[in-house]
Structure formats: structure tokens, C-alpha cells
C-alpha positions as CSV (number, residue, x, y, z in Angstrom):
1,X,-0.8,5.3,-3.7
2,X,-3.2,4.4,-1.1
3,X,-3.3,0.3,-0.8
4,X,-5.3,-2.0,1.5
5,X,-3.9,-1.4,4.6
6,X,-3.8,2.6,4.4
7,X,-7.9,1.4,3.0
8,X,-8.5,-0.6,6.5
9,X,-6.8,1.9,8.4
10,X,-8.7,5.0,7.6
11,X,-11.9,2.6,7.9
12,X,-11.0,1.7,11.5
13,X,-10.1,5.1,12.6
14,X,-13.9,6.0,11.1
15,X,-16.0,3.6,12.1
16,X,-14.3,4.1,15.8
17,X,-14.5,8.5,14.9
18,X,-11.0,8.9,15.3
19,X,-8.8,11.4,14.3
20,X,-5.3,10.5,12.2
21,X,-3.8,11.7,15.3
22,X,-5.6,9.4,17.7
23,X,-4.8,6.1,15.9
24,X,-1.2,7.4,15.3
25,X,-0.7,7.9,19.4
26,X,-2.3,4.6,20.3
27,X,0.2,3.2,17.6
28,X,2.9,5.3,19.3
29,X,4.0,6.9,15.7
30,X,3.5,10.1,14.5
31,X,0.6,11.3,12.4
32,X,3.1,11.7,9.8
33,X,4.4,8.4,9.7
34,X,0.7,6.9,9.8
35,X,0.1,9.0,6.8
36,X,2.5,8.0,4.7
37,X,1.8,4.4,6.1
38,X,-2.1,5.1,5.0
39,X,-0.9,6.0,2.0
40,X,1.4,3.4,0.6
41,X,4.4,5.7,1.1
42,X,6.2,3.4,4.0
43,X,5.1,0.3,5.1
44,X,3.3,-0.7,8.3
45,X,5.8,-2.3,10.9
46,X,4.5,-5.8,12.0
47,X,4.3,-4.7,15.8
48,X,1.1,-2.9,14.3
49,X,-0.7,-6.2,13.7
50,X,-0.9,-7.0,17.5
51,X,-1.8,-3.5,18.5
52,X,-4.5,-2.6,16.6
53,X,-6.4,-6.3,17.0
54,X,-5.3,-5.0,20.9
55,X,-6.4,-1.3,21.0
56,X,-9.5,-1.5,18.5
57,X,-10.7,-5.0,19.7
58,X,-10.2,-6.7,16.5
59,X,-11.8,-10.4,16.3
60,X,-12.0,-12.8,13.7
61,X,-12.8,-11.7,10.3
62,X,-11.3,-8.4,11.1
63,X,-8.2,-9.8,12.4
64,X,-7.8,-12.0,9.0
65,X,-9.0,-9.1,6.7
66,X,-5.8,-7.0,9.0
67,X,-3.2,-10.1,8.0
68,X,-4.2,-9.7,4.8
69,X,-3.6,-6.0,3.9
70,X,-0.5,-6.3,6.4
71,X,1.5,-8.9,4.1
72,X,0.5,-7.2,0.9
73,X,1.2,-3.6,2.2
74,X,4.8,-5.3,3.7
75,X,5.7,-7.1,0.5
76,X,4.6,-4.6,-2.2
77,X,7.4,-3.5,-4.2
78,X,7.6,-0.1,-5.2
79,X,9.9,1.3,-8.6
80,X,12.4,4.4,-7.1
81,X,12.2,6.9,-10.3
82,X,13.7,9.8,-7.8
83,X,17.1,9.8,-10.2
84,X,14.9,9.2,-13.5
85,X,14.6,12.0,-16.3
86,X,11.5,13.9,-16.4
87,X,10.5,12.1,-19.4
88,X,11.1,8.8,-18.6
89,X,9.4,9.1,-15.3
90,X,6.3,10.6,-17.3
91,X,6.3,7.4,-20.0
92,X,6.7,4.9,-16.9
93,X,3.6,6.9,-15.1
94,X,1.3,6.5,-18.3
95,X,2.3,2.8,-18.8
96,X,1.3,1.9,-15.4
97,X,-1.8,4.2,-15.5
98,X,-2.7,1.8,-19.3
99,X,-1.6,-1.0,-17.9
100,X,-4.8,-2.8,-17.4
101,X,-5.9,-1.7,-20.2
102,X,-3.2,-3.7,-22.7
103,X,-3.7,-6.9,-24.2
104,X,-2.1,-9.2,-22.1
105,X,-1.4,-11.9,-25.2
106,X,0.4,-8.8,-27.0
107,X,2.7,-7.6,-23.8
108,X,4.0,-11.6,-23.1
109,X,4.5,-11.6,-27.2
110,X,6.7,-8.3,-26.5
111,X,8.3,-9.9,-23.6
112,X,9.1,-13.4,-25.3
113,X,10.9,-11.4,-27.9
114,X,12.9,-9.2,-25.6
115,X,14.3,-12.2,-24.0
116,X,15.1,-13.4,-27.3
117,X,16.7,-10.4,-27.7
């Protein structure tokens, strides 16, 4: 799932007209790797902060808007359904796809009776 920092990312690359491939060299990763950093599959290592503010020129705003989507990409926790069964992975998927959707006063009613439970 893409998330902030794979959104400011791509935006950087084109607004400067880079390629995937030129921001991954100047980060001195592979395209791959940027990829799955773009897209919420690993997350960014903290060297990155300094070097894109350094190799795109960031200032200011940028550089706070950067701090930003680094610390939420870096502490975003992510649910490993890899051993899961097919179904349970499916239900999991469609709660999280509803889950703005629900009623939040009926899910912490659900929740206070689980932990009474």
C-alpha cells in the first residue's frame, strides 16, 4: 500500500522528471528497493532524510512535510498474514477495506465486551 512517503517520493522524482531509477542511484539503492519503499512494502532507512533534502535541495516546508512521511512510513506497523488461511486472510482484507465505514460506538461496544470476555 502506497503511504506518504512512497506519495512524496514519486512527487519529487516528477516534479524534478526523474526516472525510478535516477532517484534510486542518487539514493544509492536499487530501483527495486525504492519501489517497494514507494510502495509501503519496506521502509525508508533514515540516511534517506539527509540525502534527498541534500540531492533535491529540499528547504523548509519540504524538509518538514519529508520528516513527516519519514516517521509515519518508519513507525507504521504492518499485520504478516503470509502463514494465514486463505479465508482468514480474505475476511481480514474486507474488514480493513469497511473499516472506516463501521460505527465506531458499535466496534469499542464489541471491544469492551471482548475484554470482558
Amino acid at each position: 500500500m502506497v503511504n506518504n512517503f512512497g506519495k512524496f517520493c514519486r512527487k519529487l522524482r516528477i516534479d524534478k522528471n526523474e526516472l525510478l531509477y535516477d532517484m534510486a542511484a542518487k539514493l544509492g539503492v536499487s530501483s527495486a528497493f525504492l519501489s517497494k519503499v514507494e510502495n509501503g512494502k519496506k521502509k525508508p532507512p533514515q540516511e534517506w532524510r539527509n540525502l534527498l533534502i541534500e540531492k533535491y535541495d529540499l528547504e523548509g516546508q519540504k524538509i518538514r512535510e519529508l520528516d513527516k512521511c519519514i516517521f509515519e512510513a518508519q513507525n507504521y506497523n504492518s499485520i504478516d498474514m503470509s502463514g494465514w488461511k486463505e479465508d482468514d486472510r480474505m475476511m481480514m482484507l474486507s474488514f480493513a477495506r469497511k473499516f472506516s465505514n463501521l460505527d465506531k460506538d458499535i466496534l469499542r461496544q464489541f471491544l469492551e465486551e471482548e475484554d470482558g470476555n
